[in-house]
PyMOL CGO cylinders between C-alpha atoms (Angstrom):
from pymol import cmd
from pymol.cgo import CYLINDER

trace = [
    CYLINDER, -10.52, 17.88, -18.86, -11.42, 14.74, -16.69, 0.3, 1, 1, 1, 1, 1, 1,
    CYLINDER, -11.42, 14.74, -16.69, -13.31, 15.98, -13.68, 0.3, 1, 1, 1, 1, 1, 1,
    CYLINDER, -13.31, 15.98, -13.68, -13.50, 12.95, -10.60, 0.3, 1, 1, 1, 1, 1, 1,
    CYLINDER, -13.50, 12.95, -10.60, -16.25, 13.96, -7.90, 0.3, 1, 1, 1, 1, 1, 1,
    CYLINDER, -16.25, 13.96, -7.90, -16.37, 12.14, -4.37, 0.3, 1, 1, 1, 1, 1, 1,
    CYLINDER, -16.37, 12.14, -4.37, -19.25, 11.53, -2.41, 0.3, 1, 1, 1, 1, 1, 1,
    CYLINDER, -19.25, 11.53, -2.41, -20.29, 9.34, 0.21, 0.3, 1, 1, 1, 1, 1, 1,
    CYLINDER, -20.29, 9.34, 0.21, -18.36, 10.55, 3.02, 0.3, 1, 1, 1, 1, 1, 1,
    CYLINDER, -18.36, 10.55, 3.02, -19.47, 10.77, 6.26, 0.3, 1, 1, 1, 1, 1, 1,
    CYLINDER, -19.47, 10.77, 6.26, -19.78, 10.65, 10.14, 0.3, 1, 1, 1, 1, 1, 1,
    CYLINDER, -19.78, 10.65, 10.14, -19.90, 6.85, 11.38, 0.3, 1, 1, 1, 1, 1, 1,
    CYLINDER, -19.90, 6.85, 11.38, -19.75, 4.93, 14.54, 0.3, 1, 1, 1, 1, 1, 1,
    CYLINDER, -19.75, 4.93, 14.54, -16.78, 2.35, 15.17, 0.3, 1, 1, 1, 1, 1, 1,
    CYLINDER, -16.78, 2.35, 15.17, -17.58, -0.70, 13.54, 0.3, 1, 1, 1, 1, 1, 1,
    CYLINDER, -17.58, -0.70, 13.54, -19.57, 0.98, 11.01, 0.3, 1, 1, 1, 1, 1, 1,
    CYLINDER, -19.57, 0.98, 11.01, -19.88, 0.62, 7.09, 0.3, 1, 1, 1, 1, 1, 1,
    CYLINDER, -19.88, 0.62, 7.09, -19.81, 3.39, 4.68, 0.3, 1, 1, 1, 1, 1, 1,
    CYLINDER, -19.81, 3.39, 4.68, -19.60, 3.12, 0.48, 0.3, 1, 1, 1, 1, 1, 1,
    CYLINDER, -19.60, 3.12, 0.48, -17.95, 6.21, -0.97, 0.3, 1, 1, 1, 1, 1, 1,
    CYLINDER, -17.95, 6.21, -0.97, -18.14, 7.43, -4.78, 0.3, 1, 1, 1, 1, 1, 1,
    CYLINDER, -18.14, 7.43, -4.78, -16.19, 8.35, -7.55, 0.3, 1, 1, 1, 1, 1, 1,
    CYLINDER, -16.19, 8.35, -7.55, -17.86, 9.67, -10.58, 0.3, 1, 1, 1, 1, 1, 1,
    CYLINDER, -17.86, 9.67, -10.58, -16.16, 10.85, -13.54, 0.3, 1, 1, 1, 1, 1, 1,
    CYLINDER, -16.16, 10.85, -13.54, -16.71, 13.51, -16.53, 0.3, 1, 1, 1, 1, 1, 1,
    CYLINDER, -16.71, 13.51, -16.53, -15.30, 11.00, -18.88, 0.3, 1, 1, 1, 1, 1, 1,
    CYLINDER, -15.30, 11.00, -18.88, -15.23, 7.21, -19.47, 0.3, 1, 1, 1, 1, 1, 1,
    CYLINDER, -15.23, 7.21, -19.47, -13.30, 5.61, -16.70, 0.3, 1, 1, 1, 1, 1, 1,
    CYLINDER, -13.30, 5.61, -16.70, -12.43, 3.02, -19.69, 0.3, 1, 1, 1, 1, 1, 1,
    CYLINDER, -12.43, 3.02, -19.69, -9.85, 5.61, -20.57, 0.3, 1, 1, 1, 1, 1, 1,
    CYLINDER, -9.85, 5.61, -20.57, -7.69, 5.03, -17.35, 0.3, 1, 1, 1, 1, 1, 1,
    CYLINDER, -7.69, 5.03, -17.35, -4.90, 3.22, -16.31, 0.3, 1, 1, 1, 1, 1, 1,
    CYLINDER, -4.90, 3.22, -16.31, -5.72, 2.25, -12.62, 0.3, 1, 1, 1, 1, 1, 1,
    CYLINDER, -5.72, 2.25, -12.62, -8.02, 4.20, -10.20, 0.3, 1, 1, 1, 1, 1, 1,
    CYLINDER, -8.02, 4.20, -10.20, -7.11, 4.70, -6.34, 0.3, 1, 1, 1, 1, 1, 1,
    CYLINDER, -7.11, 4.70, -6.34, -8.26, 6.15, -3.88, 0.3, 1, 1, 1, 1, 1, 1,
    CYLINDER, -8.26, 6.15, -3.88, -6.13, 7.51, -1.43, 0.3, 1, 1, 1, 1, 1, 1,
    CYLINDER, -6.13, 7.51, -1.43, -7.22, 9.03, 2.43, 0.3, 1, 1, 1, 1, 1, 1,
    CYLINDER, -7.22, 9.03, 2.43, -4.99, 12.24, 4.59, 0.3, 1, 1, 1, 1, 1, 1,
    CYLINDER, -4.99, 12.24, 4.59, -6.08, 11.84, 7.86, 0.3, 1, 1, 1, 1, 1, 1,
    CYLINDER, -6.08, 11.84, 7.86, -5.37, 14.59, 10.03, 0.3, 1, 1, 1, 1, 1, 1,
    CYLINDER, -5.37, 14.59, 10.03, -1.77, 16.16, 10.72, 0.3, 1, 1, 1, 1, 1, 1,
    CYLINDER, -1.77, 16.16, 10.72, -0.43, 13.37, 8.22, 0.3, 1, 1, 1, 1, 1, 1,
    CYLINDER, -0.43, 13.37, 8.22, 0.73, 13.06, 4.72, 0.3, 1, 1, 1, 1, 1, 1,
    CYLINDER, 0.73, 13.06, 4.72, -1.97, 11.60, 2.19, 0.3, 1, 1, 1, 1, 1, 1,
    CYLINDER, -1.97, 11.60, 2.19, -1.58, 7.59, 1.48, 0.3, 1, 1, 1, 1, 1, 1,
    CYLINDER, -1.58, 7.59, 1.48, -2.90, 5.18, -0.64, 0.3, 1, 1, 1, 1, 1, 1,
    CYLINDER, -2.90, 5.18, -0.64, -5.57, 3.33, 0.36, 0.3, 1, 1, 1, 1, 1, 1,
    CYLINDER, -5.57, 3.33, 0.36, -6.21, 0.87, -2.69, 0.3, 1, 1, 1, 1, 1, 1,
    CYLINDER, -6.21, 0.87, -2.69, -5.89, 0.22, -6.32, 0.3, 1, 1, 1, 1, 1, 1,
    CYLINDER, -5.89, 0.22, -6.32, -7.96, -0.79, -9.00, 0.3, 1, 1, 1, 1, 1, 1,
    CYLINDER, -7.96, -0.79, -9.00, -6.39, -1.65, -12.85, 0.3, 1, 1, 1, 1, 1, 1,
    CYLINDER, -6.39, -1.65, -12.85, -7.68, -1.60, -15.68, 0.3, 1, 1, 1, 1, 1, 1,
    CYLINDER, -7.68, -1.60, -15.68, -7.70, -5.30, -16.19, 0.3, 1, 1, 1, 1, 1, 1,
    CYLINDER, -7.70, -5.30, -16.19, -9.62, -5.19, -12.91, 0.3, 1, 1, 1, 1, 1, 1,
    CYLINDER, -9.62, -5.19, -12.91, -6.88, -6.23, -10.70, 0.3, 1, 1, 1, 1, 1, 1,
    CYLINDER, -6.88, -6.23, -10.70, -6.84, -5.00, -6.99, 0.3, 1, 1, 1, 1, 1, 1,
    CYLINDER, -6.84, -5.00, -6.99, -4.27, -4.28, -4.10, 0.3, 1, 1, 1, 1, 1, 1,
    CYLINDER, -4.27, -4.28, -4.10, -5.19, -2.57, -0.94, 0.3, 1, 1, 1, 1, 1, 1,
    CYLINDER, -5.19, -2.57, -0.94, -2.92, -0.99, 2.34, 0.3, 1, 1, 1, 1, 1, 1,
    CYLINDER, -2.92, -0.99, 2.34, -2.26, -3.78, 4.83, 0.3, 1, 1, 1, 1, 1, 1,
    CYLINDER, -2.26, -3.78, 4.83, -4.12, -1.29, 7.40, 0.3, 1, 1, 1, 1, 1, 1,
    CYLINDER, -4.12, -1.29, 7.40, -7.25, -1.75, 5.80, 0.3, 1, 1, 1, 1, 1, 1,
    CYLINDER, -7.25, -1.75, 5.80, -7.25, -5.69, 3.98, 0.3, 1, 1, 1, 1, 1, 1,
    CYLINDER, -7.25, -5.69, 3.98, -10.16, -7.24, 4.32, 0.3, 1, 1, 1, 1, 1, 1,
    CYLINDER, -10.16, -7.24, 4.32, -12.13, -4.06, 5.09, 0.3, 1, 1, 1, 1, 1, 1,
    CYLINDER, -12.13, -4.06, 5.09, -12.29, -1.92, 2.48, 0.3, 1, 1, 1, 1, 1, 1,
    CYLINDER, -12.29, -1.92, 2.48, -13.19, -3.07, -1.26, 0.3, 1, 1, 1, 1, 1, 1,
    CYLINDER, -13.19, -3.07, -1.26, -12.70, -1.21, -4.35, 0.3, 1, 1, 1, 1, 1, 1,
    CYLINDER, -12.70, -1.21, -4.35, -14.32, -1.43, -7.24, 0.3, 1, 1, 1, 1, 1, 1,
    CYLINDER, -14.32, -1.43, -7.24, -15.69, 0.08, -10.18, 0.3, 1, 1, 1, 1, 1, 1,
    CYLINDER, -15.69, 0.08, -10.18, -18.80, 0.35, -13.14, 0.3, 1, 1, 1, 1, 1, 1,
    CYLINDER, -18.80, 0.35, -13.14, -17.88, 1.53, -16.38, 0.3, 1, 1, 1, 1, 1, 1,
    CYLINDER, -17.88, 1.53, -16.38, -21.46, 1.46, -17.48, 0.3, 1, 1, 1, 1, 1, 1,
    CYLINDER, -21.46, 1.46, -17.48, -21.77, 4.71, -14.42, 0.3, 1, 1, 1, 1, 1, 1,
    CYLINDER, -21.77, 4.71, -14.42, -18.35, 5.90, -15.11, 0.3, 1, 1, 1, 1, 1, 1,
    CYLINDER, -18.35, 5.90, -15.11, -17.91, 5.63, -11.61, 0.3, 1, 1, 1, 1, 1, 1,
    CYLINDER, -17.91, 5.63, -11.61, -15.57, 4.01, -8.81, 0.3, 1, 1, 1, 1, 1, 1,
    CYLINDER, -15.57, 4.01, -8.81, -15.97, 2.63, -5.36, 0.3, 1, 1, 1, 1, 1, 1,
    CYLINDER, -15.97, 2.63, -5.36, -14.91, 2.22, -2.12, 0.3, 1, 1, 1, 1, 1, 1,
    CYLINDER, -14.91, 2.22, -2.12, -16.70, -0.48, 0.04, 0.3, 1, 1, 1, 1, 1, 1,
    CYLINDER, -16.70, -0.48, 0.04, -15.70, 0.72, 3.70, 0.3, 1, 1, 1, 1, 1, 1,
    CYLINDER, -15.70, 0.72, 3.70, -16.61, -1.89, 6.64, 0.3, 1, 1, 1, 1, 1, 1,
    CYLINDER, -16.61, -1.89, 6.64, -15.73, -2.87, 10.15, 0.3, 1, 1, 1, 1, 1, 1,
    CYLINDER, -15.73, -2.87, 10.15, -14.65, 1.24, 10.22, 0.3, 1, 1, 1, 1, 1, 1,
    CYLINDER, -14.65, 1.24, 10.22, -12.13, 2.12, 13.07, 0.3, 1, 1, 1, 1, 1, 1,
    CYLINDER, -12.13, 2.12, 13.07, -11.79, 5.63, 14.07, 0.3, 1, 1, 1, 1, 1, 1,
    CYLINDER, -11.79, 5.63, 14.07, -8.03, 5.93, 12.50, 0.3, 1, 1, 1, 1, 1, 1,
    CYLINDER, -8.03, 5.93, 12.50, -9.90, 5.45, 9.38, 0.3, 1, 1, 1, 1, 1, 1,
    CYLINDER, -9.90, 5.45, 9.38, -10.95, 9.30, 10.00, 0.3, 1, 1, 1, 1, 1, 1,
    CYLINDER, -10.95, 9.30, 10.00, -9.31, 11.19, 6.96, 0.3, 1, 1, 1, 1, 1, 1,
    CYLINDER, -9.31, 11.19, 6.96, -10.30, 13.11, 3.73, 0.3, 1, 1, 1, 1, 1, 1,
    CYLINDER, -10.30, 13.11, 3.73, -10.43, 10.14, 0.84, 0.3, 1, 1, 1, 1, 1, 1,
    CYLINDER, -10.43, 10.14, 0.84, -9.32, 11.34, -2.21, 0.3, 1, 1, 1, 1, 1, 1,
    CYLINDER, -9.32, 11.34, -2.21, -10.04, 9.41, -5.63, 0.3, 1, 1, 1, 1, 1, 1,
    CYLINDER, -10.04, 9.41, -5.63, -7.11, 9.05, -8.28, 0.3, 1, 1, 1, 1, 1, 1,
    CYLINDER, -7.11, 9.05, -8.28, -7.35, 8.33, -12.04, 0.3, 1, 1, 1, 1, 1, 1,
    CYLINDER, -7.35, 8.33, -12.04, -4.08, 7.79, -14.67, 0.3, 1, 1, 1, 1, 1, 1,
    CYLINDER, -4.08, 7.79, -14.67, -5.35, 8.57, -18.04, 0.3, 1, 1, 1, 1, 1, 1,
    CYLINDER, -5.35, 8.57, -18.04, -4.03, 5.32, -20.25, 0.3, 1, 1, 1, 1, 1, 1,
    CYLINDER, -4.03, 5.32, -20.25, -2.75, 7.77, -23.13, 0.3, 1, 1, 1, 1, 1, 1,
    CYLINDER, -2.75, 7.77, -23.13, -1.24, 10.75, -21.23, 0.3, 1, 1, 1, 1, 1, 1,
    CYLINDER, -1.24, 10.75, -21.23, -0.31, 9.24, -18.15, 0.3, 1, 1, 1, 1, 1, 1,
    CYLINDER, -0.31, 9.24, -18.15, -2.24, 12.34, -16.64, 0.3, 1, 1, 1, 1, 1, 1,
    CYLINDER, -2.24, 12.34, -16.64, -2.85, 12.39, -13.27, 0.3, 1, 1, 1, 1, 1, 1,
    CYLINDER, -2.85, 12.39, -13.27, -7.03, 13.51, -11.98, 0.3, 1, 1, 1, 1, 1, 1,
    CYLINDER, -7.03, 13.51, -11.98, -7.48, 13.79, -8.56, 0.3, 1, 1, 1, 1, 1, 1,
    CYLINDER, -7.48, 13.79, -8.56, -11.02, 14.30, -6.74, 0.3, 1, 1, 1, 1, 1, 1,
    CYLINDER, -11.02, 14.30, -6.74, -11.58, 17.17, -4.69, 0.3, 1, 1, 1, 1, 1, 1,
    CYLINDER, -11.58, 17.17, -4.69, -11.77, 14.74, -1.59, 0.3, 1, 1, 1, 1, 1, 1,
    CYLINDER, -11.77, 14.74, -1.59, -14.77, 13.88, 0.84, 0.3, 1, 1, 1, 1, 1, 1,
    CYLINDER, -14.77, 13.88, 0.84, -14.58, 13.54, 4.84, 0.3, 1, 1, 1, 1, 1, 1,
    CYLINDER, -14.58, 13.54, 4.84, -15.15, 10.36, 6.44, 0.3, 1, 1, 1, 1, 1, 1,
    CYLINDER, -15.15, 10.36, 6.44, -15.14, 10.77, 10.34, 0.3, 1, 1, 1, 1, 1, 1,
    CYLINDER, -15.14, 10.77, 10.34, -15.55, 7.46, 12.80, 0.3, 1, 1, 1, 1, 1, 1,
    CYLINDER, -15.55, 7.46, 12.80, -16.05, 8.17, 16.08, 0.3, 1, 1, 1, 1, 1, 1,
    CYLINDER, -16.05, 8.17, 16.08, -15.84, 5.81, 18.96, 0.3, 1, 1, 1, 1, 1, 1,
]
cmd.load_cgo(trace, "trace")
């Protein structure tokens, strides 16, 4: 079984940048699209931004032209390129992973990413 593990999260300033991680057990070749999604406090979980296979990107309009995603098969791994941070960007982020075969879903175990004022 595909295991994703998050890192990277942390306490920022407003303003801030922060790059969080997604490694995986397995080739990430193997995957339909990567996401990463973020459940800030109180609120359901939401997607945050998309990666495809073919490398193609989309993002939430909240955070266009902040946040970029992107990924290295030769690490196995996934990014999220976090700048200009605003404190409703506080939320767990949570990386997603669509196996290309099964259409199983992997989800990360989440990492905390707090901006204060």
């Amino acid at each position: 079984q595909v295991q994703l593990v998050e890192s990277g999260g942390d306490l920022v300033q407003a303003g801030g940048s922060l790059r969080l991680s997604c490694a995986a057990s397995g080739s990430i070749f193997d995957f339909n699209f990567m996401d990463w999604y973020r459940q800030p406090p109180g609120k359901q979980r939401e997607l945050v931004a998309t990666i495809t296979r073919g490398g193609s990107t989309t993002y939430a309009d909240s955070v266009k032209g902040r946040f970029t995603i992107s990924r290295d098969y030769t690490k196995d791994t996934a990014y999220l390129q976090m700048n200009s941070l605003k404190p409703e960007d506080t939320a767990v982020y949570y990386c997603h992973a669509q196996d290309r075969v099964s259409y199983r879903n992997f989800w990360g175990q989440g990492t905390q990413v707090t901006v204060s004022l």
